[in-house]
DRENTITOR-410619 format. One record per residue: residue in one letter; x, y negated, z of N, C-alpha, C in turn. Coordinates in steps of 0.2 Angstrom, whole numbers, plus 5000, padded with zeros to 4 digits. Example, Ala and Ser with C-alpha at 12.3 -4.5 7.8 and 13.67 -1.06 7.14 Angstrom:
DRENTITOR-410619
  residu   n.u   n.v   n.w  ca.u  ca.v  ca.w   c.u   c.v   c.w
       A  5066  5028  5039  5062  5022  5039  5066  5016  5039
       S  5064  5011  5035  5068  5005  5036  5064  5000  5039
end
This chain:
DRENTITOR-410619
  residu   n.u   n.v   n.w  ca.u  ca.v  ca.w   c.u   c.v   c.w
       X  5004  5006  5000  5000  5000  5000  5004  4994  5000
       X  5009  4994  5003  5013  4987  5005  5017  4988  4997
       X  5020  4992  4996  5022  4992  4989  5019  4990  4984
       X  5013  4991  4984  5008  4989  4979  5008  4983  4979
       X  5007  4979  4985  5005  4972  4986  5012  4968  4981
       X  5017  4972  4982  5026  4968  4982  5024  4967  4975
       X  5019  4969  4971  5021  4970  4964  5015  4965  4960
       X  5013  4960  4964  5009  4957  4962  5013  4950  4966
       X  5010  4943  4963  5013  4937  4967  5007  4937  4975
       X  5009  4932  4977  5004  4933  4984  5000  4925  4983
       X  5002  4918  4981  4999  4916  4981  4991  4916  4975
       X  4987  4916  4978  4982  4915  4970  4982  4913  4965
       X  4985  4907  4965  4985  4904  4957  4989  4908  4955
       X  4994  4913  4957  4998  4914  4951  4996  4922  4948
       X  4992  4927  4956  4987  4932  4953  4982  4929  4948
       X  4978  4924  4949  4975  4921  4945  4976  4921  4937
       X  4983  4919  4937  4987  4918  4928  4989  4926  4927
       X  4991  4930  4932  4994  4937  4929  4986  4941  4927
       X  4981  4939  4930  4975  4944  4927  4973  4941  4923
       X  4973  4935  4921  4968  4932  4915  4974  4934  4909
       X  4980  4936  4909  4984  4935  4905  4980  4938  4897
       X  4979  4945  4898  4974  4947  4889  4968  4944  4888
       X  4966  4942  4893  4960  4937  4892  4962  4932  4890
       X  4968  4929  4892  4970  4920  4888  4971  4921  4881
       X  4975  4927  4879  4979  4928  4872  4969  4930  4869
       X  4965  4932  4871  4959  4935  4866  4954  4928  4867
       X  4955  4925  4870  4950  4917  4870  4955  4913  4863
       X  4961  4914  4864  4964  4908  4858  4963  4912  4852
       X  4962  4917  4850  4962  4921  4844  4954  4922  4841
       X  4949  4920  4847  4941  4919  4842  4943  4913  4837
       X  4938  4915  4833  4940  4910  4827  4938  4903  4828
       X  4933  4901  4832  4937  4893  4834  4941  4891  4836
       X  4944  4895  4840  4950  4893  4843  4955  4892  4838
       X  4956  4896  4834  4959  4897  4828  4961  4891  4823
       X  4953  4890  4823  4951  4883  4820  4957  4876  4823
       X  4954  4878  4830  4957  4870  4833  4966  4872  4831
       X  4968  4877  4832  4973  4878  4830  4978  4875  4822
       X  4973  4876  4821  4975  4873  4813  4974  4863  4814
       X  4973  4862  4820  4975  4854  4820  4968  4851  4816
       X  4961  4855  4816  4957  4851  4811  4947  4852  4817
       X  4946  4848  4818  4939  4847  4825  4935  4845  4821
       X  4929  4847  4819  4924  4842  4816  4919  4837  4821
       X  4916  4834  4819  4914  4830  4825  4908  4834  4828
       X  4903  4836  4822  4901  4840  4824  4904  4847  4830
       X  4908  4849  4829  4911  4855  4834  4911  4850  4840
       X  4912  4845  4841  4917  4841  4846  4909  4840  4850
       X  4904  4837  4846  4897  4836  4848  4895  4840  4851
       X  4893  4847  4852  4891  4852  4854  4895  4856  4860
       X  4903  4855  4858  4907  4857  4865  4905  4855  4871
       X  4904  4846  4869  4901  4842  4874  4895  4843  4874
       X  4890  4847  4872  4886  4848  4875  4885  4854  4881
       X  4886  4862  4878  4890  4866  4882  4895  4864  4888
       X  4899  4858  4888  4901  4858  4894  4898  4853  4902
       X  4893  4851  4899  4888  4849  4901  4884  4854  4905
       X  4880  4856  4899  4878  4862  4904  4882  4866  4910
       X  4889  4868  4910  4895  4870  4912  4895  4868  4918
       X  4897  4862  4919  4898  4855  4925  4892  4856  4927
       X  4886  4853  4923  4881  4852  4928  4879  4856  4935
       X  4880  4862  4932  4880  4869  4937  4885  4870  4941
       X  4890  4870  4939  4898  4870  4944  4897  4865  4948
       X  4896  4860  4947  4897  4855  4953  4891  4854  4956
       X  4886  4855  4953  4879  4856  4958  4880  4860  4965
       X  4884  4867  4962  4886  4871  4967  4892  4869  4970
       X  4897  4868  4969  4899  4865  4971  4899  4859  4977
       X  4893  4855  4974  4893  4850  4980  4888  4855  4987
       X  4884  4858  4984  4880  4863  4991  4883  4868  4995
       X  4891  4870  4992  4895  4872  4995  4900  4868  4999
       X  4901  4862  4998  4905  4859  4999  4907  4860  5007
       X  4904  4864  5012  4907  4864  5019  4910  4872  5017
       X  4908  4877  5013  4910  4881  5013  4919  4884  5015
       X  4921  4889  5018  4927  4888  5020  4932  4890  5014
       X  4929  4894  5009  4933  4895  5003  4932  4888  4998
       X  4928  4885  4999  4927  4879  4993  4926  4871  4996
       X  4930  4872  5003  4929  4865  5007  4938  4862  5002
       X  4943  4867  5004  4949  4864  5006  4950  4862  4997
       X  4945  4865  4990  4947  4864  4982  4941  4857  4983
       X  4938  4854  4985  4932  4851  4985  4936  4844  4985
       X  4935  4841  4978  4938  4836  4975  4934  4831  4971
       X  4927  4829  4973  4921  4827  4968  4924  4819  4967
       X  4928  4815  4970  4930  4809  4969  4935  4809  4964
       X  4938  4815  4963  4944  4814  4958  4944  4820  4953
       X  4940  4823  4953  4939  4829  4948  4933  4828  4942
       X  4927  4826  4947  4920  4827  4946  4920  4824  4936
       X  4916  4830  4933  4917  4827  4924  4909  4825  4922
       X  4904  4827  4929  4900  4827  4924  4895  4819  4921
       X  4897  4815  4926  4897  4808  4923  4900  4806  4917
       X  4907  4808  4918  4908  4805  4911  4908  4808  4905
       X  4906  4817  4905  4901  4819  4901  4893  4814  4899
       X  4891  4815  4903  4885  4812  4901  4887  4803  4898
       X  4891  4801  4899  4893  4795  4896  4894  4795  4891
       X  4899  4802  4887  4901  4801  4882  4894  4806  4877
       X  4891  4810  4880  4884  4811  4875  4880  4806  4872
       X  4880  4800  4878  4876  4796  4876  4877  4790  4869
       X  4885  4790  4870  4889  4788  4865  4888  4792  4859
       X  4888  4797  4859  4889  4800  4851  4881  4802  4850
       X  4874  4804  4854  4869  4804  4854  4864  4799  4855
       X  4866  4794  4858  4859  4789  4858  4858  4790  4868
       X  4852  4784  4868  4850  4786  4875  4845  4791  4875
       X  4844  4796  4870  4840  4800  4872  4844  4806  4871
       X  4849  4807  4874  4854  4812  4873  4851  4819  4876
       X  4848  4819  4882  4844  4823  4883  4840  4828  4879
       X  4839  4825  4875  4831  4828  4872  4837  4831  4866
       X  4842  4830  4864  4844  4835  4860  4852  4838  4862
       X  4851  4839  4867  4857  4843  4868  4856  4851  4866
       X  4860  4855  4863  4859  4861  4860  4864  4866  4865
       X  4863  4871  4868  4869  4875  4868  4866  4882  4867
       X  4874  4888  4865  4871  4895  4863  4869  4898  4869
       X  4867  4903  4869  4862  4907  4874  4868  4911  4878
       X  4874  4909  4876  4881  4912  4878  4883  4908  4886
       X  4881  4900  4882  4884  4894  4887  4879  4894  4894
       X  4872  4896  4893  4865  4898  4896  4867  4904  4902
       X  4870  4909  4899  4872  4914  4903  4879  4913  4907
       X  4882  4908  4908  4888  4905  4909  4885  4901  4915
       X  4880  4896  4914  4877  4894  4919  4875  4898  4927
       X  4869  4902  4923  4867  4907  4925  4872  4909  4931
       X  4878  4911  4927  4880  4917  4932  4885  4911  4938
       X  4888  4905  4935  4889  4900  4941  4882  4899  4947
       X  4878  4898  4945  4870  4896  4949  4869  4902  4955
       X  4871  4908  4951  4870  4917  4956  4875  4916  4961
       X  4883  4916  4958  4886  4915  4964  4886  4909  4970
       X  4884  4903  4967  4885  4898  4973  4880  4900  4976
       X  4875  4903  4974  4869  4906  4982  4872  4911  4985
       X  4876  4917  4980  4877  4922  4984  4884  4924  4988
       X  4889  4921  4981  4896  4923  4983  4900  4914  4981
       X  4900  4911  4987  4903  4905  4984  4909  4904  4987
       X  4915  4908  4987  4920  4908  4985  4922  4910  4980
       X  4918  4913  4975  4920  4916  4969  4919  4909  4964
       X  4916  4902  4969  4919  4895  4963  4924  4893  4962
       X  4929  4897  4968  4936  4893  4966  4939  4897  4959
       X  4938  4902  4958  4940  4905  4950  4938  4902  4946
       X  4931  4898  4945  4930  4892  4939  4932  4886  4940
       X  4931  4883  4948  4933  4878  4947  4939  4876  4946
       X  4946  4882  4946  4952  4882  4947  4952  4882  4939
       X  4951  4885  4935  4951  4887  4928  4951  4878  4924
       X  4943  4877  4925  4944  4871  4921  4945  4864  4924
       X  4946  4864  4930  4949  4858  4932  4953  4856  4932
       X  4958  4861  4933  4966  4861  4932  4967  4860  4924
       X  4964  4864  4919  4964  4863  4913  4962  4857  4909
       X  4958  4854  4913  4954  4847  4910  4960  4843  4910
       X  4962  4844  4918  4969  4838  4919  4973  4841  4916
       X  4977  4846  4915  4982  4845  4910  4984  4842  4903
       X  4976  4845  4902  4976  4840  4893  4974  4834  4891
       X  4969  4830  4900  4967  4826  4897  4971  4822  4894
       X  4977  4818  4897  4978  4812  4894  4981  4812  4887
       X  4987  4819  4887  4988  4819  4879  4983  4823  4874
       X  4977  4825  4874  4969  4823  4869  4965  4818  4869
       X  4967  4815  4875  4962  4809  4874  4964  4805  4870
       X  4972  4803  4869  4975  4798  4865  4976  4802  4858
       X  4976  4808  4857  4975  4809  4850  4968  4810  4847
       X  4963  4811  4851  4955  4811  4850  4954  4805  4847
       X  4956  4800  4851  4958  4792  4850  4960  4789  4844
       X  4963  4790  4842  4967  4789  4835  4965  4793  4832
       X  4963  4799  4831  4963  4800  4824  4955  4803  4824
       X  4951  4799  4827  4943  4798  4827  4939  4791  4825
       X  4946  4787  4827  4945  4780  4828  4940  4777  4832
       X  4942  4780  4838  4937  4778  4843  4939  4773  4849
       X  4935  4766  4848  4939  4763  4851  4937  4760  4858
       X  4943  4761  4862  4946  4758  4870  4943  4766  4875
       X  4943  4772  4872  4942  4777  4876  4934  4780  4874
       X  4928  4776  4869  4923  4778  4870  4922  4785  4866
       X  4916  4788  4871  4917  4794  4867  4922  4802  4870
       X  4926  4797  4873  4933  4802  4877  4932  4803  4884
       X  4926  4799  4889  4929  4797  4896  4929  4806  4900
       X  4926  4810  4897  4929  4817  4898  4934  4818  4900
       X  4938  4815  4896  4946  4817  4896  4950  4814  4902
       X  4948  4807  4906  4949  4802  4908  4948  4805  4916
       X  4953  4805  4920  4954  4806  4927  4957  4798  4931
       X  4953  4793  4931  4956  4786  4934  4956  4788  4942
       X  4952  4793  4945  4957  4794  4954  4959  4799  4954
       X  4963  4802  4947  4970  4803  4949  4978  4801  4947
       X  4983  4798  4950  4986  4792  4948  4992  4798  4945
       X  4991  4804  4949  5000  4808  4946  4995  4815  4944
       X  4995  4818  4940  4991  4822  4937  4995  4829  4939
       X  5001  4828  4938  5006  4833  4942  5007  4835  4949
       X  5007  4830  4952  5007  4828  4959  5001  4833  4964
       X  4994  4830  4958  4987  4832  4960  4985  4839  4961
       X  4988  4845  4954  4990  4849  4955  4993  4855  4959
       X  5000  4851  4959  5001  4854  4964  4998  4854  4972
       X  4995  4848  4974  4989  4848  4979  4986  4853  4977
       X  4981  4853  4974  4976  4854  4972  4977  4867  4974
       X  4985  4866  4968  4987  4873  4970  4988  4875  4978
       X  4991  4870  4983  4992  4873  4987  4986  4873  4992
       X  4982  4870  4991  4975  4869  4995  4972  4877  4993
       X  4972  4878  4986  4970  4884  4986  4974  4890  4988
       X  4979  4890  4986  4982  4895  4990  4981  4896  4998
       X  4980  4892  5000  4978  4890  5007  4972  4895  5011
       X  4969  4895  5005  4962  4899  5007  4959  4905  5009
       X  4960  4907  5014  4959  4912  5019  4952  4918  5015
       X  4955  4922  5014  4953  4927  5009  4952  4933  5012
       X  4947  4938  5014  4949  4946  5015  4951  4947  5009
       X  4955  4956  5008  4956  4958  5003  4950  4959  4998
       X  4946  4960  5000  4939  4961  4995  4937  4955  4994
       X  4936  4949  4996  4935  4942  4993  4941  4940  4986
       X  4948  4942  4990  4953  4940  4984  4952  4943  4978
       X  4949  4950  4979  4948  4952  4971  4943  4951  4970
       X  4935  4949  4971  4931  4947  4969  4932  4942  4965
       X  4937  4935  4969  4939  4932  4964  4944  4931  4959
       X  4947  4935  4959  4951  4938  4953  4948  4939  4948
       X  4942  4944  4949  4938  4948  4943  4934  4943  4941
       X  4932  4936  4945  4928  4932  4946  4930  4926  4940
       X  4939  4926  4939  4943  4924  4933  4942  4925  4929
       X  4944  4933  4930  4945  4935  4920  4936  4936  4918
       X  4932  4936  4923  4924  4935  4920  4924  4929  4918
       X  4926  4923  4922  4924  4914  4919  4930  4915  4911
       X  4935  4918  4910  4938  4919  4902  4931  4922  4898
       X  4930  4929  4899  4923  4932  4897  4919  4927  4895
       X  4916  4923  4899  4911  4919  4897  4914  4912  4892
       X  4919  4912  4892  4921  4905  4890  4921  4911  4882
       X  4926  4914  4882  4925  4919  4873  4919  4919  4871
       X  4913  4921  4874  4906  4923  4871  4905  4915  4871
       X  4907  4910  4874  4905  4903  4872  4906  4900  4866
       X  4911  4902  4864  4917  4900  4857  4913  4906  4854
       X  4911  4910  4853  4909  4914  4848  4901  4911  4846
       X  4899  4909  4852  4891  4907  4852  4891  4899  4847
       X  4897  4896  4849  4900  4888  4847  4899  4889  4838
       X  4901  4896  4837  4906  4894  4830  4898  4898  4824
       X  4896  4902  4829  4888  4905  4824  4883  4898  4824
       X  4885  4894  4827  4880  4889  4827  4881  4883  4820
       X  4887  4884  4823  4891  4879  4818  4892  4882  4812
       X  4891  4888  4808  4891  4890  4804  4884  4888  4799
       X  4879  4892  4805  4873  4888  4802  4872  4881  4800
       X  4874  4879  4804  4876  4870  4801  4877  4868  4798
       X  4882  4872  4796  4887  4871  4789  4885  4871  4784
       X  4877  4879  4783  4876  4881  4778  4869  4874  4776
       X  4868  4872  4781  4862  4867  4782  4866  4862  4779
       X  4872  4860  4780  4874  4854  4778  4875  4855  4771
       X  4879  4859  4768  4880  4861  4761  4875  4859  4757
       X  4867  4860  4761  4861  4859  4755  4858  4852  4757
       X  4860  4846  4761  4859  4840  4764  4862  4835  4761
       X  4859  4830  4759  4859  4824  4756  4869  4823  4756
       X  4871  4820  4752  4880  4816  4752  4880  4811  4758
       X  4875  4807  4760  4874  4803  4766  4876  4806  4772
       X  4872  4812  4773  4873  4817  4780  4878  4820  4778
       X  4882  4821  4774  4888  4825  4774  4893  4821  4775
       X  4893  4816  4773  4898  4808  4777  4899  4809  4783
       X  4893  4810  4786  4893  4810  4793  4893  4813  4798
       X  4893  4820  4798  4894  4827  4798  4902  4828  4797
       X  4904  4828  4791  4909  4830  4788  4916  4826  4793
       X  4916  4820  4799  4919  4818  4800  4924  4822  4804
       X  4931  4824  4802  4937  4827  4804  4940  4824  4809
       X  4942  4831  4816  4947  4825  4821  4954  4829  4818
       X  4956  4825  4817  4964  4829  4812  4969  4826  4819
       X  4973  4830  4821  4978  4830  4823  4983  4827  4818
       X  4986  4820  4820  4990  4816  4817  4995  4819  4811
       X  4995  4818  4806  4999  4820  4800  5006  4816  4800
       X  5009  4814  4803  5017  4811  4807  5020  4813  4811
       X  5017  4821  4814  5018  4827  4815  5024  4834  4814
       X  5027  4836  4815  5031  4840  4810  5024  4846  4810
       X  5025  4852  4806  5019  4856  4805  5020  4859  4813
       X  5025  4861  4815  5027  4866  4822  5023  4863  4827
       X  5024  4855  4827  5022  4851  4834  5013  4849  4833
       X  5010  4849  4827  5004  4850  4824  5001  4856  4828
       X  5004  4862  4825  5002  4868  4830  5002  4869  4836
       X  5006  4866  4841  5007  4867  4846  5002  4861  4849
       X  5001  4856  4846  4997  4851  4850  4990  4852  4849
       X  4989  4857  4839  4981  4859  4840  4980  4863  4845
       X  4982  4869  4847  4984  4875  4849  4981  4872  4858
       X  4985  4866  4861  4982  4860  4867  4978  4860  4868
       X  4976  4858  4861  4968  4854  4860  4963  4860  4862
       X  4964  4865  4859  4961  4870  4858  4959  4872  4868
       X  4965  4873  4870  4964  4877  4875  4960  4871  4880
       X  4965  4863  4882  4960  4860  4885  4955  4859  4884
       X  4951  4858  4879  4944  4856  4875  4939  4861  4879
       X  4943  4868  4877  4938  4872  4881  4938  4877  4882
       X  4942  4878  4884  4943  4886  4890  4946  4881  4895
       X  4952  4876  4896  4951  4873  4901  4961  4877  4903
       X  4966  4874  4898  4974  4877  4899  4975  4873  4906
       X  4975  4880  4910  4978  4877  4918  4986  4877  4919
       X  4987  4873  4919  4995  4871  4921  4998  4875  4927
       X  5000  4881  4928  5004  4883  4932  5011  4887  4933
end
């Protein structure tokens, strides 16, 4: 038994990154990901993620907040410097109108993704720190370098559209992190809670895949719809986030590849 333990790391973020590891390589290989990899976002795609992540937040941080004395989810409980879903909803309203509500779309994927966050905050709410840890941390890694190339090569100006991306109470993103890690690792765990939350990971990967598969059959229909709609609607539709062509091709990949992971699986910096 004590040998078995020696062959794993002991803090959790880092069992964390060792169990999702075939889950990280098969989330960036569904073909959206793919997509983002090649440095090309349609706005449409970008519209819709922001919808799904909405739904995402809503429910995480709902839970969240109702958990907030909990002794697994007091010491990651961060709403002043973390919380997205404000400026989710800021930035739908930008690209949708004020009646951003009434058309928000997601697949029956992002609905089941919900669901299963909503089940544990009533039943097993230490099993939030696997999601919240996942895309938090993810968010902050990639905000600030996505936001300024969302920025430019969307042509969106002074941040609108981005505030997603946008962490203003946190002043060191690295700094916050590593807080952010050690608080978690801090959390007093039996051995049957640790691995609920472990399995609790490579399921929030799970869900995030069925997302990007749910993402890209939508978008596909779309596409076919757009093909037979007006040159006006495909003006508008058709609008490309290109990763900057000033680029070498290598540093393109690797920054689509960012985009990809930040956007939305949520690349946790550890």
């Amino acid at each position: 038994d004590v040998a078995s333990k020696q062959k794993v790391p002991r803090d959790l973020s880092e069992q964390i990154k060792e169990v999702t590891k075939e889950s990280h390589v098969r989330a960036e290989n569904t073909e959206l990901m793919l997509s983002f990899q090649r440095g090309q976002v349609t706005l449409p795609q970008y519209k819709l993620l922001l919808c799904s992540l909405y739904e995402i937040y809503q429910v995480l941080e709902e839970e969240m907040d109702r958990n907030s004395n909990h002794p697994a989810v007091a010491p990651i409980y961060f709403p002043a410097e973390l919380a997205r879903i404000k400026s989710i909803e800021k930035d739908l309203e930008y690209f949708y109108g004020p009646d951003w509500r009434e058309k928000i779309v997601v697949p029956a994927a992002t609905q089941r993704y919900s669901h299963r966050l909503r089940q544990i905050g009533k039943e097993n709410p230490e099993f939030l720190v696997a999601h919240a840890y996942t895309r938090y941390l993810g968010d902050l890694s990639g905000g600030q370098v996505l936001g300024r190339i969302a920025q430019k090569s969307m042509g969106l100006k002074s941040g609108e559209g981005l505030s997603f991306f946008a962490f203003p109470g946190v002043s060191s993103p690295n700094l916050f992190k590593q807080l952010y890690r050690s608080r978690m690792n801090s959390v007093e765990l039996t051995a049957e809670e640790r691995n609920g939350v472990l399995e609790e990971a490579v399921r929030a990967f799970e869900f995030n895949i069925q997302v990007f598969d749910g993402l890209q059959k939508m978008l596909s229909v779309a596409g076919n719809r757009q093909r037979q709609s007006s040159t006006d609607s495909n003006a508008v539709h058709g609008k490309t986030l290109q990763i900057p062509g000033t680029f070498s091709p290598m540093l393109r990949m690797i920054l689509g590849l960012f985009v990809a992971l930040a956007a939305v699986v949520g690349l946790y910096a550890l």
